[in-house]
C-alpha positions as CSV (number, residue, x, y, z in Angstrom):
1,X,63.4,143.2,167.3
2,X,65.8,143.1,163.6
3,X,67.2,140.3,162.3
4,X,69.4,140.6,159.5
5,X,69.6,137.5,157.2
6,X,72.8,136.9,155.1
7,X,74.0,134.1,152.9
8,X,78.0,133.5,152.5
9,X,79.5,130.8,149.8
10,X,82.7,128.5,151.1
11,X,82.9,126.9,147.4
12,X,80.3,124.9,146.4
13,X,78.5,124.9,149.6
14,X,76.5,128.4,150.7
15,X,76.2,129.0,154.3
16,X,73.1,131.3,155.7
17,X,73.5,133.3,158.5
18,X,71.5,135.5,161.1
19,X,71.9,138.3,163.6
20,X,69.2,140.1,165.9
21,X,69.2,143.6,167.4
22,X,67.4,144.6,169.6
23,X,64.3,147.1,169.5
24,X,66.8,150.3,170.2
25,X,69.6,149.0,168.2
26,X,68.1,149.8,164.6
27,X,71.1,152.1,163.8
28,X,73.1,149.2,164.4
29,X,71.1,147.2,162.4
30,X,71.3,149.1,159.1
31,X,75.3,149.8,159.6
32,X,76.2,146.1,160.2
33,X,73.6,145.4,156.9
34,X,75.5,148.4,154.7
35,X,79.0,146.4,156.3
36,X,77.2,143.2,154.3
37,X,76.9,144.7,151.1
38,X,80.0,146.6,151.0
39,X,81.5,143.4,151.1
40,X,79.1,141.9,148.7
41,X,79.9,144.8,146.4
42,X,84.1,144.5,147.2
43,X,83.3,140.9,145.0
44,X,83.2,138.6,148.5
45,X,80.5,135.2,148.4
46,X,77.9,137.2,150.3
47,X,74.3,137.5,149.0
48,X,70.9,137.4,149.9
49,X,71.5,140.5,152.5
50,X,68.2,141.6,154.4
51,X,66.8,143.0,157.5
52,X,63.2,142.5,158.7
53,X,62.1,143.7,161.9
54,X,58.9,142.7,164.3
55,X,57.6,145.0,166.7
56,X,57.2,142.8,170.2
57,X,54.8,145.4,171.3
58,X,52.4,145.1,168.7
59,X,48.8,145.0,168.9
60,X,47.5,142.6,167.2
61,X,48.8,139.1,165.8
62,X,51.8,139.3,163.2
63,X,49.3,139.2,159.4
64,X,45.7,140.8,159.3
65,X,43.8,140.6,162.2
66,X,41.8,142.2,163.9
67,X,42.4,144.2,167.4
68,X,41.5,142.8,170.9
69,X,38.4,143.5,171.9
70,X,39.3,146.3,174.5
71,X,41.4,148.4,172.0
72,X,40.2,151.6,172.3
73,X,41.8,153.6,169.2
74,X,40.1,157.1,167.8
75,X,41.1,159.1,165.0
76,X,42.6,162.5,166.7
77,X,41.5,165.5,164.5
78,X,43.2,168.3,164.9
């Protein structure tokens, strides 16, 4: 899954802002983030632009951990 983060002003007061994709929609992703900074670079109130993504099939917990017990990986030589 991507989430793209975005901050927009209204005055005084600044606004955040968020948007997931799903695992097969990073093209759409990155477009709608390069849409944010074009306008952020056009002089519009939007800042703090970024994507982060997390992979729901992962292995192991989100941070450093260690794999589950019946992981079996190998390093494939060729």
């Amino acid at each position: 899954m991507y989430m793209v983060y975005w901050m927009e002003a209204n005055g005084d007061e600044a606004h955040p802002h968020a948007r997931p994709f799903n695992t097969d929609e990073l093209s759409a992703a990155l477009s709608f983030t390069e849409v944010l900074r074009q306008r952020q670079r056009a002089g519009e109130s939007v800042s703090f632009v970024t994507m982060c993504a997390e992979n729901p099939h992962s292995v192991g917990a989100p941070g450093v951990a260690d794999p589950p017990a019946d992981y079996a990986w190998k390093k494939r030589r060729p």
